[in-house]
C-alpha positions as CSV (number, residue, x, y, z in Angstrom):
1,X,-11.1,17.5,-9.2
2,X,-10.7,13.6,-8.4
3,X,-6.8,12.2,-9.0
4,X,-6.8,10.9,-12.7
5,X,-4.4,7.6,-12.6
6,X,-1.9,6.6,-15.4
7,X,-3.5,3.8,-17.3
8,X,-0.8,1.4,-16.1
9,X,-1.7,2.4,-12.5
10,X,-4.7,2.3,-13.1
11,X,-4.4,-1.6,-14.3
12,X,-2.5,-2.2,-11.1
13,X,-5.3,-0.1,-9.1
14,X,-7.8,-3.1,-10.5
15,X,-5.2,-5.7,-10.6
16,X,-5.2,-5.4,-7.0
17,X,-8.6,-4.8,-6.1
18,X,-9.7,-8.2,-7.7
19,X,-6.9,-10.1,-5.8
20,X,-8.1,-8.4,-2.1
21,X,-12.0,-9.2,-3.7
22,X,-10.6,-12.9,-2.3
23,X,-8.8,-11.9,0.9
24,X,-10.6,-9.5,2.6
25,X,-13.8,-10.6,4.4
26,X,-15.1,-6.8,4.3
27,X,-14.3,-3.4,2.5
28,X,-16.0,-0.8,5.2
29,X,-14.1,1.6,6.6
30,X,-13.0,0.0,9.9
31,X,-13.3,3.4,11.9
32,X,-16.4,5.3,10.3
33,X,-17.7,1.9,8.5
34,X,-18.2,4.2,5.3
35,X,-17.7,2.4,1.9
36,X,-16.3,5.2,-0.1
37,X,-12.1,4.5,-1.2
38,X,-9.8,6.2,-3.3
39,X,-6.9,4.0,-4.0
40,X,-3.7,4.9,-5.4
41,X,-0.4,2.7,-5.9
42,X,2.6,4.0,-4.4
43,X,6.2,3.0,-2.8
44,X,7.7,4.1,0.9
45,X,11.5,5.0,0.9
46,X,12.6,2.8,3.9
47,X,15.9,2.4,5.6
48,X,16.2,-0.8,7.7
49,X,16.5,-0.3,11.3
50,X,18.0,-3.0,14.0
51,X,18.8,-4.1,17.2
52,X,16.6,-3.7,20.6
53,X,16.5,-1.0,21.1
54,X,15.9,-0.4,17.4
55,X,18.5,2.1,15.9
56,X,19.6,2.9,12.3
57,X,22.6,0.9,11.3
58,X,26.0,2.9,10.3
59,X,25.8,1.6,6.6
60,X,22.7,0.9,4.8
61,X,21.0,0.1,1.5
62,X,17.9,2.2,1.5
63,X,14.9,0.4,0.0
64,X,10.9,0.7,-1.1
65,X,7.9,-1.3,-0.6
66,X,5.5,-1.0,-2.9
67,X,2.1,-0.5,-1.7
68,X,-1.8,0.1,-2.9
69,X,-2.7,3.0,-0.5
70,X,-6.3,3.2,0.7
71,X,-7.8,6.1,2.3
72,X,-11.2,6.8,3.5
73,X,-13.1,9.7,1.6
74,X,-15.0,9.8,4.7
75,X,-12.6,9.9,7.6
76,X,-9.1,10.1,6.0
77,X,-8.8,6.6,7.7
78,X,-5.5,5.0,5.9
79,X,-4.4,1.4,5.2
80,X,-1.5,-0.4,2.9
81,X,-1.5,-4.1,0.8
82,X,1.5,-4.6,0.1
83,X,1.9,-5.6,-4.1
84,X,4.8,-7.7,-3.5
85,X,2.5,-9.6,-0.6
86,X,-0.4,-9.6,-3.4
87,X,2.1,-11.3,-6.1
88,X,1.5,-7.8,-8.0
89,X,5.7,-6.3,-7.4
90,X,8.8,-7.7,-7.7
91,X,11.1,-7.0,-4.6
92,X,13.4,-5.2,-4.7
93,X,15.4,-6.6,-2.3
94,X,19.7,-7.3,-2.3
């Protein structure tokens, strides 16, 4: 059974779609050059990291980036937009 989205994700899902419709010069799969998405909107707990070479700092404010996840039906082939990059989030950044 295909995911159902949440009408307000599903909004976002087209909100987003139409803003890349503008950006992206194509919409095939990159590795199996397959046209066939699903797209969800999600956000990535992240802790920063810093320093070379990288390493978590002692103290931390633990954040998320909120993304539109696409996946290839095909090949399982998986990108990120990020919404806040797309004028879609508001950051959440301190």
């Amino acid at each position: 059974m295909p995911n159902q989205l949440e009408p307000e994700a599903l909004k976002l899902v087209n909100q987003a779609l139409s803003v890349l419709q503008e950006k992206v010069k194509h919409d095939k799969c990159p590795r199996c050059d397959v046209f066939d998405w699903s797209v969800d909107p999600i956000a990535i707990d992240v802790i920063p990291i810093l320093g070379v070479p990288a390493h978590m700092p002692s103290s931390y404010w633990p954040g998320r980036i909120l993304l539109l996840q696409v996946v290839c039906k095909n090949c399982g082939y998986t990108l990120f937009h990020n919404l806040n990059a797309l004028g879609l989030a508001v950051s959440d950044r301190r």
